[in-house]
Jmol script that loads the backbone (N, CA, C; Angstrom):
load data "model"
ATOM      1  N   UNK A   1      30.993 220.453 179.341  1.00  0.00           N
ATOM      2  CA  UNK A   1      30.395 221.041 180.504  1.00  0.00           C
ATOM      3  C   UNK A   1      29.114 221.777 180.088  1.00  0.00           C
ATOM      4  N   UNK A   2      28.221 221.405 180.714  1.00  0.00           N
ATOM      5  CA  UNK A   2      26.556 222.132 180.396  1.00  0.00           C
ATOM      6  C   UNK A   2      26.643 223.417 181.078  1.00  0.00           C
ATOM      7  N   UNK A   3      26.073 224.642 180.516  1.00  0.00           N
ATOM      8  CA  UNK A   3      26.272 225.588 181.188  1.00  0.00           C
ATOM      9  C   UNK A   3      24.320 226.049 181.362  1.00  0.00           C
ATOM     10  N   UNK A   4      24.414 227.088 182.131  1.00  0.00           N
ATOM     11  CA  UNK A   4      22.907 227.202 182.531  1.00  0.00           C
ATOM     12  C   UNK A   4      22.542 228.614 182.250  1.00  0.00           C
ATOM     13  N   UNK A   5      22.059 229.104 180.996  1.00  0.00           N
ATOM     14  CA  UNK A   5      21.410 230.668 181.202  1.00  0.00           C
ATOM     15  C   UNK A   5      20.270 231.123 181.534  1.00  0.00           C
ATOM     16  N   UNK A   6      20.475 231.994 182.293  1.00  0.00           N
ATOM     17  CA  UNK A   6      19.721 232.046 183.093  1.00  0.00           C
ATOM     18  C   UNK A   6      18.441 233.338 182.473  1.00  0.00           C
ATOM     19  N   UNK A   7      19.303 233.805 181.248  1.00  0.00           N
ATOM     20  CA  UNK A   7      18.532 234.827 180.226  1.00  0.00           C
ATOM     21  C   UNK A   7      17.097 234.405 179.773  1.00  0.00           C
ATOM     22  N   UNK A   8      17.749 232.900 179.695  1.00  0.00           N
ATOM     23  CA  UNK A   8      16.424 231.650 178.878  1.00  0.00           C
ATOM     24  C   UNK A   8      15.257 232.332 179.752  1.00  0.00           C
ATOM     25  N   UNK A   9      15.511 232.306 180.992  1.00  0.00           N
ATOM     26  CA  UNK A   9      14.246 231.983 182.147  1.00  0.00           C
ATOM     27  C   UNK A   9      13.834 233.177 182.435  1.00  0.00           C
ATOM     28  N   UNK A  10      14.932 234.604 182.282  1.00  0.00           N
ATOM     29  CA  UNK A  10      13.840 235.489 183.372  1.00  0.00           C
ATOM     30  C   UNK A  10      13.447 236.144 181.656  1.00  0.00           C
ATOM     31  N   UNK A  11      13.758 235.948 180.662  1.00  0.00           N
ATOM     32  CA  UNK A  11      12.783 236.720 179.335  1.00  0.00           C
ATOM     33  C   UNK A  11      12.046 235.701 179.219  1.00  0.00           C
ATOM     34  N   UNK A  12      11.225 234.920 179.703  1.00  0.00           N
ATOM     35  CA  UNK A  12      10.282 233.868 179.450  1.00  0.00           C
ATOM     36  C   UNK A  12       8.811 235.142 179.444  1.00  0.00           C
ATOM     37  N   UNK A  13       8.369 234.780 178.077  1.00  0.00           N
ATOM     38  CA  UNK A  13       7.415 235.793 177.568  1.00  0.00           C
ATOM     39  C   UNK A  13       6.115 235.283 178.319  1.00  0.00           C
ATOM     40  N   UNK A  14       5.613 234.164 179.609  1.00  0.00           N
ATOM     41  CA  UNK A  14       5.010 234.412 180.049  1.00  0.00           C
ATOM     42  C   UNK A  14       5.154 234.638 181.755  1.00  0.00           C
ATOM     43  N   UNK A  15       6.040 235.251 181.722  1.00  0.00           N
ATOM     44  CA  UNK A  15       5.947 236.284 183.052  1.00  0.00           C
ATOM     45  C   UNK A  15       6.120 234.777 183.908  1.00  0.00           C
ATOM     46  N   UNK A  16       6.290 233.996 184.138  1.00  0.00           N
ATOM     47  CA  UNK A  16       6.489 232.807 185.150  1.00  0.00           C
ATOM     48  C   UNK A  16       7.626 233.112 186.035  1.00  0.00           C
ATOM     49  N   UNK A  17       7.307 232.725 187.658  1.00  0.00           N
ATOM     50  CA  UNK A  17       8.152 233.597 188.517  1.00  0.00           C
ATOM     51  C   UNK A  17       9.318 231.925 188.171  1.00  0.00           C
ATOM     52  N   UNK A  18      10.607 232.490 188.851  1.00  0.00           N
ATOM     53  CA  UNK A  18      11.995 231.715 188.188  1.00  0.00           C
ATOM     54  C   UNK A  18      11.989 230.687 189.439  1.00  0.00           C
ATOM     55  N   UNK A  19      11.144 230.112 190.273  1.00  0.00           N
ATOM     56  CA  UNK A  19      10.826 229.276 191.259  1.00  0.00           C
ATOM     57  C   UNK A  19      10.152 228.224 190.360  1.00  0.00           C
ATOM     58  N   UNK A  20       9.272 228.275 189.521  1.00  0.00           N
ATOM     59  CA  UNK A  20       8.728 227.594 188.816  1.00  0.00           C
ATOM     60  C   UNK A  20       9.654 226.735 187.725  1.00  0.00           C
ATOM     61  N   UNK A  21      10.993 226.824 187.605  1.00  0.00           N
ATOM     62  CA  UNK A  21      12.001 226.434 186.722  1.00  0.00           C
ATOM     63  C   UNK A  21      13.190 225.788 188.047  1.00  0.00           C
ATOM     64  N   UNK A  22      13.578 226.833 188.760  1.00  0.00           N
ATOM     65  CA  UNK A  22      14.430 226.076 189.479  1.00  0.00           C
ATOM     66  C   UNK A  22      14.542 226.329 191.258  1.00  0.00           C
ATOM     67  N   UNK A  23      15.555 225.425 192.049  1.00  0.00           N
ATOM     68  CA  UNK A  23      15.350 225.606 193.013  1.00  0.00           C
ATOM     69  C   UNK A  23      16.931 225.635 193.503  1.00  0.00           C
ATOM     70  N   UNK A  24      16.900 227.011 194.770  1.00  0.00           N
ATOM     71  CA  UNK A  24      18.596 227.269 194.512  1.00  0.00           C
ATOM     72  C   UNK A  24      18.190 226.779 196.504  1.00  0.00           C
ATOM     73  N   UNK A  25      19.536 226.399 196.596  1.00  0.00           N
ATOM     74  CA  UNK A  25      19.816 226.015 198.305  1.00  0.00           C
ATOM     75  C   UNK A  25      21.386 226.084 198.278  1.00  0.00           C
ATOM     76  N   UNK A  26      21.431 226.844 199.516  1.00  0.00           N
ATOM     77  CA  UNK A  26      23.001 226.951 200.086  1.00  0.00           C
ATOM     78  C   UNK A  26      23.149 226.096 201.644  1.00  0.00           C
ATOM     79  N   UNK A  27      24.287 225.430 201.864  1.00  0.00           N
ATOM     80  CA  UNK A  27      24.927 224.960 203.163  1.00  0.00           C
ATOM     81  C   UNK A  27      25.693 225.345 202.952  1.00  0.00           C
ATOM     82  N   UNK A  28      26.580 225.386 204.227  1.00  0.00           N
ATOM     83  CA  UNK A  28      27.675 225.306 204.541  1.00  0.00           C
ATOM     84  C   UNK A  28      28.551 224.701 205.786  1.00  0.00           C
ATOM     85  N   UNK A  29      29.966 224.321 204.704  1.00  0.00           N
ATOM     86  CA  UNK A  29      30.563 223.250 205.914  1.00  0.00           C
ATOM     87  C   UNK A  29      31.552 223.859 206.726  1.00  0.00           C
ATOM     88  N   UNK A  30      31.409 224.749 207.126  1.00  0.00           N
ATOM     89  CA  UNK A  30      32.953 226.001 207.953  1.00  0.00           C
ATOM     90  C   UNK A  30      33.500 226.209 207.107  1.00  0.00           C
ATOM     91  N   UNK A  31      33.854 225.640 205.992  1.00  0.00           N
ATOM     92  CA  UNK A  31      34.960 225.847 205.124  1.00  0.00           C
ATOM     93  C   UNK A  31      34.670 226.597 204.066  1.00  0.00           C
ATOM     94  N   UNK A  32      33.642 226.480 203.805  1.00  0.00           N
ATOM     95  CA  UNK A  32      32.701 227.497 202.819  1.00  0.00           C
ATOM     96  C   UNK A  32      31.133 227.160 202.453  1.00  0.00           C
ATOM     97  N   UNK A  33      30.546 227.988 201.721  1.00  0.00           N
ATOM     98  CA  UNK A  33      29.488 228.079 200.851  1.00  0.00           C
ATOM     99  C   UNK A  33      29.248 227.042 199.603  1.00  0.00           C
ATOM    100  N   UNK A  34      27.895 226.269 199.865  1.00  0.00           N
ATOM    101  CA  UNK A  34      28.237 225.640 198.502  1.00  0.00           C
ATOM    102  C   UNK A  34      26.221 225.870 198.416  1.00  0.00           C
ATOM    103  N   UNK A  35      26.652 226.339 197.031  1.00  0.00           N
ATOM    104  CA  UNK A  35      25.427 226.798 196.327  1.00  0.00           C
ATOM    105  C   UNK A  35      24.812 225.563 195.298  1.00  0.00           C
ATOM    106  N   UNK A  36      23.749 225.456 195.392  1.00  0.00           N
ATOM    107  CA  UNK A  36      23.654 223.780 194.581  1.00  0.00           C
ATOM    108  C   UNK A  36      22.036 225.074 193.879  1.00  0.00           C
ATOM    109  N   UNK A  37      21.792 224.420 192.497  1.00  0.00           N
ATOM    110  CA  UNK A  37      20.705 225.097 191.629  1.00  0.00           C
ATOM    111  C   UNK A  37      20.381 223.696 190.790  1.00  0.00           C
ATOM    112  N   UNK A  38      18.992 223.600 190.860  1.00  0.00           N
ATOM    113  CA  UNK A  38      18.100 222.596 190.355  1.00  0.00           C
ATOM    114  C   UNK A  38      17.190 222.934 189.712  1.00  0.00           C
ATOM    115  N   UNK A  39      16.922 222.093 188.164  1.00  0.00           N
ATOM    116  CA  UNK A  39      16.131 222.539 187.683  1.00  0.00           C
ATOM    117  C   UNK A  39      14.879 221.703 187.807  1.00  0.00           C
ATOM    118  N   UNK A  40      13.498 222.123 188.348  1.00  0.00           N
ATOM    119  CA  UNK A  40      12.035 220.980 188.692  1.00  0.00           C
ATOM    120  C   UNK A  40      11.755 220.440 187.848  1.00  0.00           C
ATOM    121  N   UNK A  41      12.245 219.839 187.174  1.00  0.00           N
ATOM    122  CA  UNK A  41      11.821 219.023 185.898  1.00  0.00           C
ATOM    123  C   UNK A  41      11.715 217.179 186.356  1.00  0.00           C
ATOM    124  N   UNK A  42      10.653 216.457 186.152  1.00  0.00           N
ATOM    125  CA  UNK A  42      11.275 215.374 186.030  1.00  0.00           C
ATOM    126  C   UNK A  42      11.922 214.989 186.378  1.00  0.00           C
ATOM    127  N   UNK A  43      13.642 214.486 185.801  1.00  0.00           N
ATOM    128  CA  UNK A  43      14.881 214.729 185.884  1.00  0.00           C
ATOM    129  C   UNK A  43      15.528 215.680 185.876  1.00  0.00           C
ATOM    130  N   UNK A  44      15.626 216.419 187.443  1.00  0.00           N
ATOM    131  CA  UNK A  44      16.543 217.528 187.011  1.00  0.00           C
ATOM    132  C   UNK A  44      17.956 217.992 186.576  1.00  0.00           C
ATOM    133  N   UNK A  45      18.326 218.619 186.411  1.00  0.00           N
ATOM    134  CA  UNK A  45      19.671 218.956 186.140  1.00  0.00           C
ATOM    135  C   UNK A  45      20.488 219.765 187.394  1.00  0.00           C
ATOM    136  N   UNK A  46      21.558 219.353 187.794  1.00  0.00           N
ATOM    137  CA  UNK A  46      21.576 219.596 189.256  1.00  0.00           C
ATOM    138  C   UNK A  46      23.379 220.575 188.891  1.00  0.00           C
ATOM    139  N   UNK A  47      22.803 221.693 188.635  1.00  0.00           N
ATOM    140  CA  UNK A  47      24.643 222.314 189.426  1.00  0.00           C
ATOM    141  C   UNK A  47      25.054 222.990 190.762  1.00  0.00           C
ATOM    142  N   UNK A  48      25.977 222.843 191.247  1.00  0.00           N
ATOM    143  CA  UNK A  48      26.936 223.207 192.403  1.00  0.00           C
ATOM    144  C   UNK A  48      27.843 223.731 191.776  1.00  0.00           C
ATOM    145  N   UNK A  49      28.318 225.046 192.932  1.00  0.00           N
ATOM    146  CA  UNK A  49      29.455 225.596 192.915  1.00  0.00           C
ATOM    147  C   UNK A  49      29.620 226.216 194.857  1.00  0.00           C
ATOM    148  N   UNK A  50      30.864 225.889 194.716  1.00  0.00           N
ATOM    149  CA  UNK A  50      31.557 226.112 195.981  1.00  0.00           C
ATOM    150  C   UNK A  50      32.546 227.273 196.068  1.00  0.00           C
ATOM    151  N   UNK A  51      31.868 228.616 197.429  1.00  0.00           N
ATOM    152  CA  UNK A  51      32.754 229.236 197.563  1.00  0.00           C
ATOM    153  C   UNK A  51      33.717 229.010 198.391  1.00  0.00           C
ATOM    154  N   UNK A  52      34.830 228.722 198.185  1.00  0.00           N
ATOM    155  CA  UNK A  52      35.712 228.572 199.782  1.00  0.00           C
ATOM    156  C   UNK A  52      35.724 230.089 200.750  1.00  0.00           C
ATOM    157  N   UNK A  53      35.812 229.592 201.688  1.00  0.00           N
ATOM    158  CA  UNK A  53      35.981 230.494 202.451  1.00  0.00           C
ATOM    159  C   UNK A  53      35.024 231.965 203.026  1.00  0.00           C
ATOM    160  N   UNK A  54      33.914 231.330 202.276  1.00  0.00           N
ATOM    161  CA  UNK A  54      32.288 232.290 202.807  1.00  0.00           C
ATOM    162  C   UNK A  54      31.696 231.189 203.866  1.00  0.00           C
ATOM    163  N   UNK A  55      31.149 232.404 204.590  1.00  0.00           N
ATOM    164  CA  UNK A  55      30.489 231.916 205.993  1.00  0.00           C
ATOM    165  C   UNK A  55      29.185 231.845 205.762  1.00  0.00           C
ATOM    166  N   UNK A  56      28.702 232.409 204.357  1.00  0.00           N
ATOM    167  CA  UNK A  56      27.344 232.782 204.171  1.00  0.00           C
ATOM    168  C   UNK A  56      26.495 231.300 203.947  1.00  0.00           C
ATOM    169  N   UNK A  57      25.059 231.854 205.103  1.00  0.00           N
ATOM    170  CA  UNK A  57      24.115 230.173 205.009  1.00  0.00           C
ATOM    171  C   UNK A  57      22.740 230.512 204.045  1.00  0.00           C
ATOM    172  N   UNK A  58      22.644 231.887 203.479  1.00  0.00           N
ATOM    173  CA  UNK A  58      21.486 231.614 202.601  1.00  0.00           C
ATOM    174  C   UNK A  58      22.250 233.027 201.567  1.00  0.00           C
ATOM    175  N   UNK A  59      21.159 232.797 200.652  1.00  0.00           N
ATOM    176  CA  UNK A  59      21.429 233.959 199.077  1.00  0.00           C
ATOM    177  C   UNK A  59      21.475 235.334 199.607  1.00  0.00           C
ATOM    178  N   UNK A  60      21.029 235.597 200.464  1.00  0.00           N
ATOM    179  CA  UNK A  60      20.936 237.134 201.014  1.00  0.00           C
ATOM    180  C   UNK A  60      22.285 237.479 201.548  1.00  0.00           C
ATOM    181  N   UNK A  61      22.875 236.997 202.442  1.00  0.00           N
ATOM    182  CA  UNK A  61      23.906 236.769 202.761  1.00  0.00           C
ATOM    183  C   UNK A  61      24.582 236.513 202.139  1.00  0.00           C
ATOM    184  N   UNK A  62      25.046 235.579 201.563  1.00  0.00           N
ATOM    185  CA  UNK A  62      25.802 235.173 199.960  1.00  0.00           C
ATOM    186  C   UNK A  62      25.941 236.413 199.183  1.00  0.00           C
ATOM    187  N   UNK A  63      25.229 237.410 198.798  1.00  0.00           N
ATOM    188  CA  UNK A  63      25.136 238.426 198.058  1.00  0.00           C
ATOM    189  C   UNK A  63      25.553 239.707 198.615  1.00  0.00           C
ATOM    190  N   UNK A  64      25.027 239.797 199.671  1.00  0.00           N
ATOM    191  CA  UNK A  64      25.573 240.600 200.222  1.00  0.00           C
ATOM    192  C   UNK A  64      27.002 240.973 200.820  1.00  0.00           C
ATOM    193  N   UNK A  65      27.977 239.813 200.497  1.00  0.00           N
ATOM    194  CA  UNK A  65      29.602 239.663 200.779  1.00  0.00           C
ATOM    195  C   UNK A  65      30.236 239.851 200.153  1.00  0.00           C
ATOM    196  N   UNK A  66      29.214 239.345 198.434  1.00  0.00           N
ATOM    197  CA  UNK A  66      30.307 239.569 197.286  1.00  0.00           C
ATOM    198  C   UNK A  66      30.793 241.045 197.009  1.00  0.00           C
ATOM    199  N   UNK A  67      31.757 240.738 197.063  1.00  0.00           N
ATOM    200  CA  UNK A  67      33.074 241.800 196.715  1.00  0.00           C
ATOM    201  C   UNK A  67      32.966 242.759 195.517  1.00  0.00           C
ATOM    202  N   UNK A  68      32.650 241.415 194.196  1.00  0.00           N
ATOM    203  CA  UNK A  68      32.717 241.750 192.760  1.00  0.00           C
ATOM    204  C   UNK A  68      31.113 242.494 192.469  1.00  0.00           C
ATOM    205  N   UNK A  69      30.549 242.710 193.660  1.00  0.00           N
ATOM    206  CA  UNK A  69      28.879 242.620 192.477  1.00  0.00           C
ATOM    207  C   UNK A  69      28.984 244.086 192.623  1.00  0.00           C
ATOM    208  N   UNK A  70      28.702 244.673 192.123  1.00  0.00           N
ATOM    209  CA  UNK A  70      28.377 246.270 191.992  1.00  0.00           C
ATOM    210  C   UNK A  70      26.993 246.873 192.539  1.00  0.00           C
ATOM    211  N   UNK A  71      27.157 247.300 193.712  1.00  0.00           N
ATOM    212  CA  UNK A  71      25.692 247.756 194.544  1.00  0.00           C
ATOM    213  C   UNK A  71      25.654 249.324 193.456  1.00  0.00           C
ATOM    214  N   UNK A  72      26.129 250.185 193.032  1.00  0.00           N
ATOM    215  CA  UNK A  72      25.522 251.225 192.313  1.00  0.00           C
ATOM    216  C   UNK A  72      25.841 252.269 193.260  1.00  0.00           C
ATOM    217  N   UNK A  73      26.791 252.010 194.227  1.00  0.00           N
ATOM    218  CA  UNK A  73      26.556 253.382 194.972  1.00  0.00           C
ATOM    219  C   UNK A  73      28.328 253.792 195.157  1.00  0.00           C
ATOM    220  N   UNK A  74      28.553 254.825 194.276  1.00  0.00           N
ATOM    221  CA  UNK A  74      30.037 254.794 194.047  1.00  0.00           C
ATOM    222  C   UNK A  74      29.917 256.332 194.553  1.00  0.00           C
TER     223      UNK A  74
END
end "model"
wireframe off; spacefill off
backbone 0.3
color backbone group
């Protein structure tokens, strides 16, 4: 399984915004969220992951549901 870090891209020592590497899009089918991330290359490299059971139709939303992420305000 190829995994994708994402460390590679945002310490890229020339400041290149992370649009220039990849391209993230969410749908959804009622049933959930499915997040697909592409990298603009040529041939890209294409991963998906599926949340079940999120209603969320873009990253703002998506982020803003998660449970696990830690907003800082305890």
């Amino acid at each position: 399984m190829k995994t994708l870090d994402l460390n590679d891209l945002l310490l890229d020592e020339n400041n290149d915004a992370l649009s220039d590497y990849l391209r993230v899009s969410i749908s959804n089918d009622g049933n959930g969220a499915t997040v697909t991330v592409s990298t603009v290359d040529e041939h890209p490299v294409v991963y998906t992951s599926v949340f079940h059971g999120s209603t969320a139709t873009d990253l703002a939303e998506m982020l803003a549901s998660c449970e696990h992420l830690d907003s800082g305000n305890h």
